[in-house]
Biopython code that builds the backbone (N, CA, C, O; Angstrom):
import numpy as np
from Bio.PDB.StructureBuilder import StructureBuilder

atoms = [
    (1, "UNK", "N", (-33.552, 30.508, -49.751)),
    (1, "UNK", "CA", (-32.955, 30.190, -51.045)),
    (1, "UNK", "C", (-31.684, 31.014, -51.227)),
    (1, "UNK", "O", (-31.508, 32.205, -50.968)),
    (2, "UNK", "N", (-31.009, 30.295, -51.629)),
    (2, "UNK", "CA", (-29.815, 31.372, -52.160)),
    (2, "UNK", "C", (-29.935, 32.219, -53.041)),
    (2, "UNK", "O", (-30.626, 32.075, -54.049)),
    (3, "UNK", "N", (-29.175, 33.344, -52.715)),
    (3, "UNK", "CA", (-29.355, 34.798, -53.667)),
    (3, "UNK", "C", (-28.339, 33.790, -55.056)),
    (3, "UNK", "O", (-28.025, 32.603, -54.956)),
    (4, "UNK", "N", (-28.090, 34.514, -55.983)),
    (4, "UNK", "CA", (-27.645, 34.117, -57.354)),
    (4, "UNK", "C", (-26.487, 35.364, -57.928)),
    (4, "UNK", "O", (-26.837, 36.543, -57.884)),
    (5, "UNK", "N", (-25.472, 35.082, -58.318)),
    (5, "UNK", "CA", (-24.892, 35.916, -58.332)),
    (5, "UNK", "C", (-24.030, 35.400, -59.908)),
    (5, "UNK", "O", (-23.404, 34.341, -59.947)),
    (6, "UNK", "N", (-24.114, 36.136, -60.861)),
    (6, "UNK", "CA", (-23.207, 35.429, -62.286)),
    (6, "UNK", "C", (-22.300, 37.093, -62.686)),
    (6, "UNK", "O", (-22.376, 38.320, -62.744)),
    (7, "UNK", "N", (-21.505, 35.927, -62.861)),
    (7, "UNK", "CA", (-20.203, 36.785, -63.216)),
    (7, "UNK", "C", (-20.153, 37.836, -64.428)),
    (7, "UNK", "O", (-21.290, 37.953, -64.885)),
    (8, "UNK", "N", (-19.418, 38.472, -64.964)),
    (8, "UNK", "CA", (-19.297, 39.603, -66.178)),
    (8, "UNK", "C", (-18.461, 38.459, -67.214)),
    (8, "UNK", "O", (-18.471, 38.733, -68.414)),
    (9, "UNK", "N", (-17.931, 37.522, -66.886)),
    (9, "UNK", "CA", (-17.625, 36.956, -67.964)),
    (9, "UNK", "C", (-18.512, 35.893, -68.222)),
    (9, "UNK", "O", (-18.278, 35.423, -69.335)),
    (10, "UNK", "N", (-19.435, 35.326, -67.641)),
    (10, "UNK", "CA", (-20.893, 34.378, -68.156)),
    (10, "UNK", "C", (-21.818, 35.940, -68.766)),
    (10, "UNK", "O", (-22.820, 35.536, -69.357)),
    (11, "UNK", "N", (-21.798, 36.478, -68.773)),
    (11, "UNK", "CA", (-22.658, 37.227, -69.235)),
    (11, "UNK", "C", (-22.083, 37.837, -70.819)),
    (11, "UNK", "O", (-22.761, 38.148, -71.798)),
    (12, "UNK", "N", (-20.692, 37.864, -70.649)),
    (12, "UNK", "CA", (-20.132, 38.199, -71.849)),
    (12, "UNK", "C", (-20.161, 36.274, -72.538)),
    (12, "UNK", "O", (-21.342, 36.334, -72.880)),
    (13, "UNK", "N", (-19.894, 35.335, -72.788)),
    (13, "UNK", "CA", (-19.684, 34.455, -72.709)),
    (13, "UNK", "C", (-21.459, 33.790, -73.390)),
    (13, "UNK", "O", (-21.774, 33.129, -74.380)),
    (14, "UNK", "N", (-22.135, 34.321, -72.393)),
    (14, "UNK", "CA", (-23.536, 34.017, -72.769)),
    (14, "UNK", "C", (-24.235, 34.669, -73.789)),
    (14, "UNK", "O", (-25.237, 34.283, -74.390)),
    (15, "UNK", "N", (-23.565, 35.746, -73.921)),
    (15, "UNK", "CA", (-24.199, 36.836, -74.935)),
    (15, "UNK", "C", (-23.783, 36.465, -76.567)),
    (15, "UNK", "O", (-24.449, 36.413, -77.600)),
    (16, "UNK", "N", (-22.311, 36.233, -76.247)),
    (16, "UNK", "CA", (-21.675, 35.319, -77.490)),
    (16, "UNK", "C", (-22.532, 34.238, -78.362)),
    (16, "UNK", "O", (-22.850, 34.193, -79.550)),
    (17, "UNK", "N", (-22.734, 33.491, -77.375)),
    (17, "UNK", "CA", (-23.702, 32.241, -77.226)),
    (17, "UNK", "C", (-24.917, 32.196, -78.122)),
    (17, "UNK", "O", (-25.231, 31.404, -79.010)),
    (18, "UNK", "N", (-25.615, 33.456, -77.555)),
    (18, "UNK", "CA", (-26.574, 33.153, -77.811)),
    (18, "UNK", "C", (-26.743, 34.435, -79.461)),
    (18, "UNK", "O", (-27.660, 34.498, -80.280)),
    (19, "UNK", "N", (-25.856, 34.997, -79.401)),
    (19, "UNK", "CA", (-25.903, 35.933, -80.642)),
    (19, "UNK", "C", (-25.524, 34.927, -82.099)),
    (19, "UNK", "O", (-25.983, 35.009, -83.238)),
    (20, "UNK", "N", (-24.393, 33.883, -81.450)),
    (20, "UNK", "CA", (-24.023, 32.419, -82.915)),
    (20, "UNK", "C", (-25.574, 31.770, -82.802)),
    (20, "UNK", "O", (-26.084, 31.900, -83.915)),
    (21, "UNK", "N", (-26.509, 31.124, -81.878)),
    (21, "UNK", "CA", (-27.063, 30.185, -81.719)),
    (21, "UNK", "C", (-28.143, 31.497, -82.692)),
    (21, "UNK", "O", (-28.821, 30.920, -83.542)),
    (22, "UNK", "N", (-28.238, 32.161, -82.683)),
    (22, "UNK", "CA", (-29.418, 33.149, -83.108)),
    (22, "UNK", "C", (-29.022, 33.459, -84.978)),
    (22, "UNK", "O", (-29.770, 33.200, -85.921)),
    (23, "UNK", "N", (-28.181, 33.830, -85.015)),
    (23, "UNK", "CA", (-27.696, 33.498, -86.066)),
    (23, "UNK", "C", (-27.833, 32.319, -87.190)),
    (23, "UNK", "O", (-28.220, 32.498, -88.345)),
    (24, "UNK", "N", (-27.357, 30.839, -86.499)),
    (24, "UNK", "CA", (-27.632, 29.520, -86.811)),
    (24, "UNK", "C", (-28.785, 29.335, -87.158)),
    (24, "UNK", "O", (-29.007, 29.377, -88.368)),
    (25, "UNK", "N", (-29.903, 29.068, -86.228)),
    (25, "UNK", "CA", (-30.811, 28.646, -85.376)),
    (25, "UNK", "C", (-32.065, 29.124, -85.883)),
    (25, "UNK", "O", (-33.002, 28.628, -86.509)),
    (26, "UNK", "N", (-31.663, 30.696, -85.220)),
    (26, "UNK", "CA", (-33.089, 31.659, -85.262)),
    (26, "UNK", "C", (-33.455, 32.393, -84.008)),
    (26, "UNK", "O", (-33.147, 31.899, -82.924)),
    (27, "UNK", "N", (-34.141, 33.626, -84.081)),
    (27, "UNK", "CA", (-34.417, 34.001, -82.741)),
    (27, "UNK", "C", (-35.083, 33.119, -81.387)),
    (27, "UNK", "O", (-34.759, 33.112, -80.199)),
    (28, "UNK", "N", (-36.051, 32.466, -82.069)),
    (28, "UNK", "CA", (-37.236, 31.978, -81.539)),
    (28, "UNK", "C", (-36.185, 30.809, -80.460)),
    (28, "UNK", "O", (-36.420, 30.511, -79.289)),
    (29, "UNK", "N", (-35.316, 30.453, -81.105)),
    (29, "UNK", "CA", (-34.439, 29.470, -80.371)),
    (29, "UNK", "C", (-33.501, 29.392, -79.713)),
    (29, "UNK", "O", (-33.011, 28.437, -79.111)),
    (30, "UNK", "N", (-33.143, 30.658, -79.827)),
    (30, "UNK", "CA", (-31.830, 31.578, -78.750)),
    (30, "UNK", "C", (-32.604, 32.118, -77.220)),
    (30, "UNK", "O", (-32.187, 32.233, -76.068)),
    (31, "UNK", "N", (-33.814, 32.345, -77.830)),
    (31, "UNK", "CA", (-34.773, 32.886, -76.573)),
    (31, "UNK", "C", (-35.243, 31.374, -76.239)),
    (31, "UNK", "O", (-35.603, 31.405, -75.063)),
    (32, "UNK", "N", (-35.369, 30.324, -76.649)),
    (32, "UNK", "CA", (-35.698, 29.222, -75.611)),
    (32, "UNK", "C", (-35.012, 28.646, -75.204)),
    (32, "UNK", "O", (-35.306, 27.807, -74.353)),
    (33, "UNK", "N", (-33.534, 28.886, -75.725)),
    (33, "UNK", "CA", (-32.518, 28.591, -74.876)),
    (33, "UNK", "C", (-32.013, 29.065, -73.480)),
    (33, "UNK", "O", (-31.759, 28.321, -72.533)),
    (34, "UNK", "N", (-31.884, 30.719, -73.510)),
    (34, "UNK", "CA", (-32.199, 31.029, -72.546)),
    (34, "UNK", "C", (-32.847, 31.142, -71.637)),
    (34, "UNK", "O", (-32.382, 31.684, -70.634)),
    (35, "UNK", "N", (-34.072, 30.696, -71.668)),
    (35, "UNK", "CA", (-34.978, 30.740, -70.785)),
    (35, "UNK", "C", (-34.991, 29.401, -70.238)),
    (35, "UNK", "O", (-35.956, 29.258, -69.488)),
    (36, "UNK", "N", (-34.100, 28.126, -70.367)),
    (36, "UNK", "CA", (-33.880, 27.106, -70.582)),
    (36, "UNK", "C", (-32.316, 27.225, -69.504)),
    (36, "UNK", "O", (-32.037, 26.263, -68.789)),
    (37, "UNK", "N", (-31.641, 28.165, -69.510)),
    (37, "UNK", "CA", (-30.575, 28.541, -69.178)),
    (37, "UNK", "C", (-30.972, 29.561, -67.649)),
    (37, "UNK", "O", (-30.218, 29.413, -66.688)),
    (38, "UNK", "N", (-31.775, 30.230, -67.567)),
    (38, "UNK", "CA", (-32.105, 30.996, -66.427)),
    (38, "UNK", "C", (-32.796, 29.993, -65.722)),
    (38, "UNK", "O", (-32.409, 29.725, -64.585)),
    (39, "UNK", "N", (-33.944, 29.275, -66.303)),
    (39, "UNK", "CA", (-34.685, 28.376, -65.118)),
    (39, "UNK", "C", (-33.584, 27.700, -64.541)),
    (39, "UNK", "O", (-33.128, 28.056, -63.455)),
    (40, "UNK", "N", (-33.182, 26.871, -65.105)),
    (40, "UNK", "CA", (-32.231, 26.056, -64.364)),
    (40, "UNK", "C", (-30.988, 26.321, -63.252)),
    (40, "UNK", "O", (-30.629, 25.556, -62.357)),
    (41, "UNK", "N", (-30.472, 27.591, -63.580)),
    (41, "UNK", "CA", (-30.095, 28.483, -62.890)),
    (41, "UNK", "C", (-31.095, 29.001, -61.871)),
    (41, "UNK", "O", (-30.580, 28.952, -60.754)),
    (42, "UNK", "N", (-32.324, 29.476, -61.839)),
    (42, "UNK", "CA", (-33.352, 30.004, -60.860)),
    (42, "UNK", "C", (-33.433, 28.895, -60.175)),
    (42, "UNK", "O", (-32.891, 28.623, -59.104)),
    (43, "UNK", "N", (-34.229, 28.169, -60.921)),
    (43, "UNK", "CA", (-35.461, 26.969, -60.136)),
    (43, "UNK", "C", (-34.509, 25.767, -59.703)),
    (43, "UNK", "O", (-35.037, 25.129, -58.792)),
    (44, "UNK", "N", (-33.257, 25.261, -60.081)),
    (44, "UNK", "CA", (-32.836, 24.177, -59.873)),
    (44, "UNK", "C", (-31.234, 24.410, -59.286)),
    (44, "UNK", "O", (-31.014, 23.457, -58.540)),
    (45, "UNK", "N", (-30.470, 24.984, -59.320)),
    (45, "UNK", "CA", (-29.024, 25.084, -59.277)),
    (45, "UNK", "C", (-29.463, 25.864, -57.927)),
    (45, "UNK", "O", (-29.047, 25.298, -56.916)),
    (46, "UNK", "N", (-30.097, 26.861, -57.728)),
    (46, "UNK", "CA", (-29.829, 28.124, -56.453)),
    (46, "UNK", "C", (-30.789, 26.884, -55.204)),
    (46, "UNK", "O", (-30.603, 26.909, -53.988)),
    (47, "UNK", "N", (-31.554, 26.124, -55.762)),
    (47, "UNK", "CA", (-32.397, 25.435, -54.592)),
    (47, "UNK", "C", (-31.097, 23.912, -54.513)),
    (47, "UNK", "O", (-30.290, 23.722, -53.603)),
    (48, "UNK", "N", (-31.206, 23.427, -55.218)),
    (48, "UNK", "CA", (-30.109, 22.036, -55.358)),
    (48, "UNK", "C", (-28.940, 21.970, -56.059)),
    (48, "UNK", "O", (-28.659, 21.203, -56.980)),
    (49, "UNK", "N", (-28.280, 22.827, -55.559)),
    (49, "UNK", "CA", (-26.664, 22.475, -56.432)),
    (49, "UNK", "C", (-26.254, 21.520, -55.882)),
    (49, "UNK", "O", (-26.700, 21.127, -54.804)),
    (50, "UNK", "N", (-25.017, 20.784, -56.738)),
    (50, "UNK", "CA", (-24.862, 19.453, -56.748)),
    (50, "UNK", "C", (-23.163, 19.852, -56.305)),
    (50, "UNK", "O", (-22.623, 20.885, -56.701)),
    (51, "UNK", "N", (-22.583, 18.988, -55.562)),
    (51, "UNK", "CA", (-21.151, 18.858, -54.850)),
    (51, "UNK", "C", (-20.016, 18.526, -55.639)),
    (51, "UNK", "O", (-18.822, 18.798, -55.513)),
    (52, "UNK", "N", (-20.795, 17.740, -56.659)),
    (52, "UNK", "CA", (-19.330, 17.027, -57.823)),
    (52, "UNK", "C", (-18.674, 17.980, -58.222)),
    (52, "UNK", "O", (-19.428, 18.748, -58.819)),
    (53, "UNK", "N", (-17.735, 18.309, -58.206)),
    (53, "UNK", "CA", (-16.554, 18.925, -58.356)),
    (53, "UNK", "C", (-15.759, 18.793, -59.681)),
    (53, "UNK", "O", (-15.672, 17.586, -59.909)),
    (54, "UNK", "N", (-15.027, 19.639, -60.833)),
    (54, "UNK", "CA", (-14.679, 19.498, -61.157)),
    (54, "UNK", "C", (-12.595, 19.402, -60.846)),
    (54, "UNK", "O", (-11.905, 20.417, -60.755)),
    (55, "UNK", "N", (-12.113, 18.163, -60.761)),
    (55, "UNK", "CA", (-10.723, 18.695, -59.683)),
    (55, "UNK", "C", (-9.914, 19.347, -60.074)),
    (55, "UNK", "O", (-9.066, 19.833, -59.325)),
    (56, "UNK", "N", (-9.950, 19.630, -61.873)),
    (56, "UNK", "CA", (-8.727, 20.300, -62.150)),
    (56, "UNK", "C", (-9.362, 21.841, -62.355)),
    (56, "UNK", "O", (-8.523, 22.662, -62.726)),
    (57, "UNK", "N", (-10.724, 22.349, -62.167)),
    (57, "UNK", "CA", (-11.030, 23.776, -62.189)),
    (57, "UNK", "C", (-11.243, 23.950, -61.191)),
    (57, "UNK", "O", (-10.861, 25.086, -60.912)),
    (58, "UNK", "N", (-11.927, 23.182, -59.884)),
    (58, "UNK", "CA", (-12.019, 23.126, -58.617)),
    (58, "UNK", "C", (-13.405, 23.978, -58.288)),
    (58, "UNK", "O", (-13.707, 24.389, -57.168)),
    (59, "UNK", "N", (-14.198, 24.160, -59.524)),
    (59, "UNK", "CA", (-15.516, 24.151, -59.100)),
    (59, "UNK", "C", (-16.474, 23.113, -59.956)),
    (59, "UNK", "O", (-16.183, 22.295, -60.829)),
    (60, "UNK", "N", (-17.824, 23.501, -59.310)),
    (60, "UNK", "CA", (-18.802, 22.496, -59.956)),
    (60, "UNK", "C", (-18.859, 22.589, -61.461)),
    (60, "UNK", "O", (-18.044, 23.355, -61.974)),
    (61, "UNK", "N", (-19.751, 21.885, -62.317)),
    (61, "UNK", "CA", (-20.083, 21.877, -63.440)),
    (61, "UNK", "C", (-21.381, 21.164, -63.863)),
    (61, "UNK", "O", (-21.308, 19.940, -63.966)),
    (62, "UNK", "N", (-22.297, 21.629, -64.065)),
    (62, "UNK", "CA", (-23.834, 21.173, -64.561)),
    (62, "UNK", "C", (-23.957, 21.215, -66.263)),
    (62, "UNK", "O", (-23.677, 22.229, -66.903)),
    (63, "UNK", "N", (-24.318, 20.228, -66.748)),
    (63, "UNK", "CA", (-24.950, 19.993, -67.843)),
    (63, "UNK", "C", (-26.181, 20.385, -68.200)),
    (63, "UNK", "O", (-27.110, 19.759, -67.689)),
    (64, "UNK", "N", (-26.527, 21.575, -69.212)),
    (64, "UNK", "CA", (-27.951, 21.744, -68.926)),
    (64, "UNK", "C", (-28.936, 21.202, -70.291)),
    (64, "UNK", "O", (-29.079, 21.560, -71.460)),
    (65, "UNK", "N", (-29.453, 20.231, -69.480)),
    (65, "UNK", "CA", (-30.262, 19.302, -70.796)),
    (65, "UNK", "C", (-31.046, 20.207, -71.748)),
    (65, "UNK", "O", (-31.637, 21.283, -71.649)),
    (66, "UNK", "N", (-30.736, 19.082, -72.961)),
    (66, "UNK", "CA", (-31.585, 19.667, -74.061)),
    (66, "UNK", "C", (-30.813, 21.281, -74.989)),
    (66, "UNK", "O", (-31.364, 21.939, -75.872)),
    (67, "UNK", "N", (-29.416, 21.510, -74.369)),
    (67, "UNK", "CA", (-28.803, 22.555, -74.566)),
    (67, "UNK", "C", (-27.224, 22.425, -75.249)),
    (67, "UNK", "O", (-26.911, 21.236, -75.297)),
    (68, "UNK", "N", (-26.552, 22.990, -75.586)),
    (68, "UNK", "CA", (-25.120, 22.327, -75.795)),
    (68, "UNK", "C", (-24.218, 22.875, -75.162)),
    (68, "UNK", "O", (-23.083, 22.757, -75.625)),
    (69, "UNK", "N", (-24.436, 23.779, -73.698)),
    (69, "UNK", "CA", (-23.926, 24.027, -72.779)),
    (69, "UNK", "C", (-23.694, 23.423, -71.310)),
    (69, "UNK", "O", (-24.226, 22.388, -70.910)),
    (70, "UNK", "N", (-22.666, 24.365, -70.444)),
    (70, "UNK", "CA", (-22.688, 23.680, -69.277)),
    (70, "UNK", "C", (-22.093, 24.933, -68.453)),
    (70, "UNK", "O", (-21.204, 25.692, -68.839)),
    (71, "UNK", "N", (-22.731, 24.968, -67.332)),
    (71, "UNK", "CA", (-22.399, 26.033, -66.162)),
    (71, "UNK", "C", (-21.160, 25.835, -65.391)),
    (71, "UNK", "O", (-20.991, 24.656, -65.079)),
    (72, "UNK", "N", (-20.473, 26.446, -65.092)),
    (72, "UNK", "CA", (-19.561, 26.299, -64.783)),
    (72, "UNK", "C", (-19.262, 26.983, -62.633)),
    (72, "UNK", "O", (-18.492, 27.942, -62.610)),
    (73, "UNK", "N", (-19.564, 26.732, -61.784)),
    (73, "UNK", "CA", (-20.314, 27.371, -60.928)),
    (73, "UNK", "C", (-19.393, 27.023, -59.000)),
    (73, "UNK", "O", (-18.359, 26.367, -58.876)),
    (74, "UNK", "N", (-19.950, 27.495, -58.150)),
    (74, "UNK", "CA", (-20.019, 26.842, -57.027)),
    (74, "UNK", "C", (-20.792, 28.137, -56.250)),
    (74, "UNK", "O", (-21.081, 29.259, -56.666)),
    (75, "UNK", "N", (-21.054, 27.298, -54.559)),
    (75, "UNK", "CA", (-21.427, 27.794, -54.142)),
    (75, "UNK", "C", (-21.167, 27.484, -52.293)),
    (75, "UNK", "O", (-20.213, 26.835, -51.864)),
    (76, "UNK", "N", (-22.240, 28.109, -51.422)),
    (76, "UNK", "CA", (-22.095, 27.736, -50.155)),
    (76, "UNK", "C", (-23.910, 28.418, -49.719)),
    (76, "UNK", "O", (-24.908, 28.786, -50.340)),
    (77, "UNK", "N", (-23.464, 28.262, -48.270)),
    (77, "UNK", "CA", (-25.439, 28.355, -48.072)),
    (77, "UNK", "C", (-26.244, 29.148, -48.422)),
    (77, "UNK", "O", (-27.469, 29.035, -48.389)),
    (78, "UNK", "N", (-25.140, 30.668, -49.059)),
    (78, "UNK", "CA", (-26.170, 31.291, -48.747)),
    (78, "UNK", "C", (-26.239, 32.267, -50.382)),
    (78, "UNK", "O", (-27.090, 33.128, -50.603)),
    (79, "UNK", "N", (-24.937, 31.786, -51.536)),
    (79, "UNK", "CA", (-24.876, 32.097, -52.575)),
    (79, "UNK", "C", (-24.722, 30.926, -53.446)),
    (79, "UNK", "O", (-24.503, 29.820, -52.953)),
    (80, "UNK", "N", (-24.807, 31.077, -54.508)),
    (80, "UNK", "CA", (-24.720, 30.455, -55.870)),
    (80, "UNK", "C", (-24.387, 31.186, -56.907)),
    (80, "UNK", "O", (-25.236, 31.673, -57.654)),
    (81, "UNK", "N", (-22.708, 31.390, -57.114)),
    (81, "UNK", "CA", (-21.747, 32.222, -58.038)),
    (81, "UNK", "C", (-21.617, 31.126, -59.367)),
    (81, "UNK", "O", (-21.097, 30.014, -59.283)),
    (82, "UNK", "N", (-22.131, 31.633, -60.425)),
    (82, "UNK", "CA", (-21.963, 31.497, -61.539)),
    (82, "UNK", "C", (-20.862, 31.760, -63.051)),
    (82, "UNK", "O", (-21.185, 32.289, -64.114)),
    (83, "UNK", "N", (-19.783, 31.294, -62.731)),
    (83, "UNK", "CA", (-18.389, 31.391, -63.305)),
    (83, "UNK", "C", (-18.574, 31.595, -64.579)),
    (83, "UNK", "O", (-18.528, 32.751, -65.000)),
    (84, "UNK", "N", (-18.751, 30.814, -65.210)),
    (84, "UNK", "CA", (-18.916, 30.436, -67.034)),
    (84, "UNK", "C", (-20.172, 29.717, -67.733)),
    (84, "UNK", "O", (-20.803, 28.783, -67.237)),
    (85, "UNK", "N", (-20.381, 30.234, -68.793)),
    (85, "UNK", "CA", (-20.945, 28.821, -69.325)),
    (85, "UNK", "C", (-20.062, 28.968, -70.618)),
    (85, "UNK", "O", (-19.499, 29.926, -71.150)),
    (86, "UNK", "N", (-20.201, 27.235, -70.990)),
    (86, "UNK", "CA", (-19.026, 27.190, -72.218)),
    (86, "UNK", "C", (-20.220, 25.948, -72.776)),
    (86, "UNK", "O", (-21.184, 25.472, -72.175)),
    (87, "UNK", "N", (-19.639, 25.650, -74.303)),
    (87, "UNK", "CA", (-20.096, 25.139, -74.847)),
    (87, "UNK", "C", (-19.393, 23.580, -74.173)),
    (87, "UNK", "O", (-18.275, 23.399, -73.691)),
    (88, "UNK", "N", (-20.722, 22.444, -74.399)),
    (88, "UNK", "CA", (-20.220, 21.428, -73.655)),
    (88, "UNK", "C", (-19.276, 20.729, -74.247)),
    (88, "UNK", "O", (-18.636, 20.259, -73.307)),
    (89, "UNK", "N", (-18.649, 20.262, -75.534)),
    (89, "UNK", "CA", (-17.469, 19.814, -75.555)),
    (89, "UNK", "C", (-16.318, 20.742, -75.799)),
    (89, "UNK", "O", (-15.474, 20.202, -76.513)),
    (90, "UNK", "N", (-15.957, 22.174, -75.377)),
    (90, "UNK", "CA", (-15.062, 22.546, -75.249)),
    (90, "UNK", "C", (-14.343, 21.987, -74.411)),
    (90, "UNK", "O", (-14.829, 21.279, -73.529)),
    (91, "UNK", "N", (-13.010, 22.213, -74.540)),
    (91, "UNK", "CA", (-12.145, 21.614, -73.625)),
    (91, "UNK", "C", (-11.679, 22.597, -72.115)),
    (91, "UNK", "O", (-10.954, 23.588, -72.202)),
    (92, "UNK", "N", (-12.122, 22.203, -71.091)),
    (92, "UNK", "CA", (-12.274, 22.850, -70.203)),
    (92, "UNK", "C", (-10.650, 23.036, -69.381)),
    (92, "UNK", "O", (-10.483, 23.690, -68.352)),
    (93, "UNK", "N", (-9.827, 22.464, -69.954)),
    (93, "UNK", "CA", (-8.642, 22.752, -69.354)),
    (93, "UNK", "C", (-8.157, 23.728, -69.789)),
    (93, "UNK", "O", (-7.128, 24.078, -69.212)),
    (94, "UNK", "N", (-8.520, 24.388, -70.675)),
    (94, "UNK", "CA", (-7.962, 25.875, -70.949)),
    (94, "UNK", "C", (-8.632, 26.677, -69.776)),
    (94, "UNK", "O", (-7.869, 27.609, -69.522)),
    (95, "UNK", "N", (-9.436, 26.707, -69.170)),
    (95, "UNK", "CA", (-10.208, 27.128, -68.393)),
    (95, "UNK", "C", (-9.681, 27.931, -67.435)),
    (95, "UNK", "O", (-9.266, 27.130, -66.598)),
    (96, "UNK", "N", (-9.351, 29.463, -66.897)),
    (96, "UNK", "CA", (-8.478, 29.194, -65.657)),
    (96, "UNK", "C", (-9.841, 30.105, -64.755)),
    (96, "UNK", "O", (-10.618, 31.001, -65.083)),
    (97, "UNK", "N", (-9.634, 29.415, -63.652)),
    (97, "UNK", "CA", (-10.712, 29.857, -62.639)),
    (97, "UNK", "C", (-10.508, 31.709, -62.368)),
    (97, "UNK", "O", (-11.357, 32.582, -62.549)),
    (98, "UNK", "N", (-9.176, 31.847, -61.917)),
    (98, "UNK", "CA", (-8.739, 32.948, -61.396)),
    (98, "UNK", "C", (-9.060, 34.166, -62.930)),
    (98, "UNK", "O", (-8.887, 35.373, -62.759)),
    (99, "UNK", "N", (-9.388, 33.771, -63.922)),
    (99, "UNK", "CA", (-9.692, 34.792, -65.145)),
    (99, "UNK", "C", (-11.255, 35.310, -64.643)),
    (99, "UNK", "O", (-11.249, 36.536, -64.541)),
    (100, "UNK", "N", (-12.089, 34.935, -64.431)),
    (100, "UNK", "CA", (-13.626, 35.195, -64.051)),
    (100, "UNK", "C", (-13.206, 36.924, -64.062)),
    (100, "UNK", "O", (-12.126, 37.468, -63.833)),
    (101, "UNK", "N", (-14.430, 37.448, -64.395)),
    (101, "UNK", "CA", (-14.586, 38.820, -63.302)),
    (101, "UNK", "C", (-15.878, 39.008, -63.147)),
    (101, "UNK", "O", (-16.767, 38.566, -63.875)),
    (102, "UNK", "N", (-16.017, 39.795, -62.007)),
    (102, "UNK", "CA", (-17.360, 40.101, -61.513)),
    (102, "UNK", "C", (-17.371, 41.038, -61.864)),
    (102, "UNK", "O", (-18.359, 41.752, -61.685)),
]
sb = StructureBuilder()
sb.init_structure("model")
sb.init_model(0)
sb.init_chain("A")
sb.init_seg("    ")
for serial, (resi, resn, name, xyz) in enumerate(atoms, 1):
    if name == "N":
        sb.init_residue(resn, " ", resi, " ")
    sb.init_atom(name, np.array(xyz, "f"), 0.0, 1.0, " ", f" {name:<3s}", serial, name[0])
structure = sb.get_structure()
């Protein structure tokens, strides 16, 4: 399986996330989001990432159901680097790949 590797700006990015959605929402629902957000990341993205490409960020992008996010990602055999997550209708052309940090 591939090791998993997410960036300092999904983590800043995610933390955001989930501190509005907790706020909104409620605890109970920020924590099933995330856990909603790691499986899919664990159990599904590091075993089957998907090739579609986004062409103008030039990595992948997953939709993660039931959520109002989307991963922002790529990978090769033996990692699965985790760029962003952004809310799903943000506009992703502001986006610049080369901003990430690890």
């Amino acid at each position: 399986m591939r090791r998993i590797v997410r960036s300092r700006t999904y983590f800043t990015q995610l933390s955001t996330l989930l501190e509005h959605g907790s706020a909104v929402f409620g605890t109970a629902v920020a924590e099933r989001t995330l856990a909603r957000i790691d499986h899919v990341i664990e159990r599904h993205l590091a075993q089957f990432p998907r090739k579609p490409v986004d062409r103008q960020l030039g990595l992948s992008v997953f939709s993660i159901l039931r959520t109002p996010f989307v991963l922002i990602y790529d990978f090769d055999d033996s990692e699965l680097r985790v760029h962003f997550i952004v809310p799903m209708r943000q506009d992703r052309k502001r986006i610049d790949p080369k901003s990430v940090e690890w």
